[in-house]
N, C-alpha and C positions, 0 to 999 in steps of 0.2 A: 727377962734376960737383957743384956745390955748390949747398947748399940756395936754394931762394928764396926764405926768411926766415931771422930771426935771434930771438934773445931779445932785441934789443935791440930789433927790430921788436915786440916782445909788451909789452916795458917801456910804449913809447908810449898804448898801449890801458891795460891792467892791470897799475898800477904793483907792485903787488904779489906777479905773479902769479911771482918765483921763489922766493918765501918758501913754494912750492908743489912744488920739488925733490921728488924722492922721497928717501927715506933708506935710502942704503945705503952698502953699504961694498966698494970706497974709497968717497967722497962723491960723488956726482951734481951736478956744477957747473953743466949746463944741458941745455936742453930739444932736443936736437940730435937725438937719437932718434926724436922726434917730429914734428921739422923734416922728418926725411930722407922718413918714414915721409907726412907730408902731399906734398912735392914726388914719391914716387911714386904717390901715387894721384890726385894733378892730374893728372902726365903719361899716365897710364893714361888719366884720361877723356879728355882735349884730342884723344889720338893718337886715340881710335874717332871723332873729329867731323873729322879734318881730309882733305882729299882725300890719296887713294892715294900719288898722285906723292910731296908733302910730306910723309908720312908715315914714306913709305922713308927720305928724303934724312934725317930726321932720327932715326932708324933706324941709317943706314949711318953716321949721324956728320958726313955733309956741311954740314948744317943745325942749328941749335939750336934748343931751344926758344922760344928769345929770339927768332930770326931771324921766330915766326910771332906769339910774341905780347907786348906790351908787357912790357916788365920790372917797371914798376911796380903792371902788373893781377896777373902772375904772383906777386908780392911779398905783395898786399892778398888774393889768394886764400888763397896761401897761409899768411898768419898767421890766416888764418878759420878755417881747415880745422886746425892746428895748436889753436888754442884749442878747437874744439871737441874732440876728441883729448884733450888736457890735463884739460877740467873733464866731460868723460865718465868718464876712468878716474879723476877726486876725486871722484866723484857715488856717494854711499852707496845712497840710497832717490830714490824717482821723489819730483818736486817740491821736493828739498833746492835750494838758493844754486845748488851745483855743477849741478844736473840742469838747472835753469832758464836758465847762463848757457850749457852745453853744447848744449840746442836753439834758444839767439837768436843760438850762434856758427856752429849746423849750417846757420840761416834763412838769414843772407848769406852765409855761403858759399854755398849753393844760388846765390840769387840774382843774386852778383858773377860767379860760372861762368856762367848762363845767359846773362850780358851783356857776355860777352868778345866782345873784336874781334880777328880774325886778320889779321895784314898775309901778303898772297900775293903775290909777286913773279911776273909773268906771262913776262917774260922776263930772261937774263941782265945786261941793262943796268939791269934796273928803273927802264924810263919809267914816265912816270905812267897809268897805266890803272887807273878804278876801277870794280868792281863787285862791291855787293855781293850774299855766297850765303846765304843758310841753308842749318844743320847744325845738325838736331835741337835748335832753340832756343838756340845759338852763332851771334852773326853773324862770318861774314867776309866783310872787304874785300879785296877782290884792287888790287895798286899798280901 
């Protein structure tokens, strides 16, 4: 499955930030490693907050993760989570540039995760039924 960000996504925020490659050999063209590495440890937390049923389904491959939660949160999370990632492993000493933009990337991400909305489809037709649940500081709306 593919990432939920991109470097082009990261360009937007920190114009800079592939002048930040690591160097190796062949060349490191971009931050995709770190992409994959953020969209598994989104998917990790979202799957322990979402009900059982939903969980499986996207699990067994039925469901996506798209199907529960906006493309565009999943997108903004994950370039959070991504940049923090990114200016954690640039971070020499506690306090440098890097240390400093690595924990205001770790703050929203925190924050943008805690303020996810889940869309839950109650039945196969998905009429409109809405209610929302808490899940350990995740709201979801069930449709």
């Amino acid at each position: 499955m593919a990432n939920y960000s991109s470097d082009e996504d990261l360009l937007a925020y920190e114009p800079d930030i592939l002048n930040h490659l690591p160097e190796t050999t062949p060349p490191t063209t971009s931050f995709d490693t770190q992409h994959a590495e953020s969209k598994r440890i989104i998917d990790e937390i979202i799957l322990t907050r979402l009900p059982q049923s939903l969980r499986q389904k996207i699990k067994d491959g039925d469901k996506s993760m798209n199907d529960a939660v906006d493309e565009a949160d999943l997108k903004t999370v994950s370039v959070l989570h991504t940049f923090f990632l990114i200016f954690n492993w640039l971070s020499m000493n506690k306090g440098d540039i890097f240390d400093i933009k690595s924990v205001k990337y770790r703050r929203l991400f925190e924050e943008k995760l805690s303020s996810l909305s889940f869309d839950i489809s109650t039945d196969s037709d998905a009429e409109d039924f809405e209610e929302e649940v808490e899940t350990g500081g995740v709201k979801i709306f069930r449709a």
